[in-house]
C-alpha positions in Angstrom: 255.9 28.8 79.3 253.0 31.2 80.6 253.3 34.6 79.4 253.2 38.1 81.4 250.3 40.6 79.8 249.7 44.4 80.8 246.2 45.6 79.7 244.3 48.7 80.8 241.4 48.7 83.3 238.8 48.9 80.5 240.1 46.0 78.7 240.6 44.4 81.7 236.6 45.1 82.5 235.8 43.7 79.3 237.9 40.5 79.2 238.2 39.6 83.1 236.6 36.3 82.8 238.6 35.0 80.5 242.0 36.4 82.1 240.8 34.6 85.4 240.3 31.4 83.3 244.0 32.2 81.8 245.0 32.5 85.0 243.5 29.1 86.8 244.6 27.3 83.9 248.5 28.6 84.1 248.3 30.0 80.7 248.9 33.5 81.7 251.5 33.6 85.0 250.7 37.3 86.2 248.7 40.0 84.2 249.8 43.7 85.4 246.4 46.1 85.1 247.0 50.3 84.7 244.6 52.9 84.8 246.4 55.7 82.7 249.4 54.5 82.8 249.8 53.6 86.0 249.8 50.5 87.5 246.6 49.8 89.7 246.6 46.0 90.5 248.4 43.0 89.4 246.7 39.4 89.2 249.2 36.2 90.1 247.5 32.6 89.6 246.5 31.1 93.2 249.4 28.5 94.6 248.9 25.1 94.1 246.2 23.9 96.8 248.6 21.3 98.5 251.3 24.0 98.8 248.5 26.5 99.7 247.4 24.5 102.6 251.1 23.4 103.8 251.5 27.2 104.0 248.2 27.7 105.9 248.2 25.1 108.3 251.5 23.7 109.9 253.4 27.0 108.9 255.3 26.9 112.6 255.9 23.2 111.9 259.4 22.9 113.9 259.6 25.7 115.5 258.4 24.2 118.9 261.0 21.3 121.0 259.7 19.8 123.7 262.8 18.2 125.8 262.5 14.8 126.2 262.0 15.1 129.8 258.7 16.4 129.6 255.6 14.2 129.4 252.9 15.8 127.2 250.1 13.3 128.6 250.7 13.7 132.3 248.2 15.4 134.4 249.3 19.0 134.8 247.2 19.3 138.0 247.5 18.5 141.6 244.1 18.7 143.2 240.7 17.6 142.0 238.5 18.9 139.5 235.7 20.5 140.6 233.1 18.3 138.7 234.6 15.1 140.3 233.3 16.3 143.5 229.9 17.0 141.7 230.3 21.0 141.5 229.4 22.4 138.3 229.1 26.5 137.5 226.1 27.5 135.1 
């Protein structure tokens, strides 16, 4: 199981590549850093990417029901687009 460590900023300084590499690799699963005895910053390991990404993107997933009376591909206008009749705007 990955262990919790508490470590001063100094140490912190002098070892933080190796906590990072601790922390990627899920040996350490959250270091707490203080600065005279209090507590400046604590470090977490990142999520895993697939459940990074679900939380990211798709995160409204269900939230939205469109009744089965509406039709997502009809047209939603009623006259003509301008550029069928050859206007454009620059």
């Amino acid at each position: 199981m990955p262990e919790t460590q508490t470590i001063n900023a100094s140490e912190f300084k002098a070892r933080c590549l190796e906590i990072l590499d601790r922390l990627a690799n899920r040996t350490l699963a959250r270091v707490t850093i203080t600065k005279r005895g209090r507590i400046v910053g604590v470090l977490l390991p990142p999520d895993h990417e697939p459940d990074a990404v679900r939380q990211l993107h798709g995160f409204m997933r269900g939230s939205v029901v469109v009744p089965p009376v509406i039709d997502l591909t009809a047209p939603v206008l009623d006259e003509p687009l301008d550029a069928e009749g050859g206007i454009t705007h620059a």
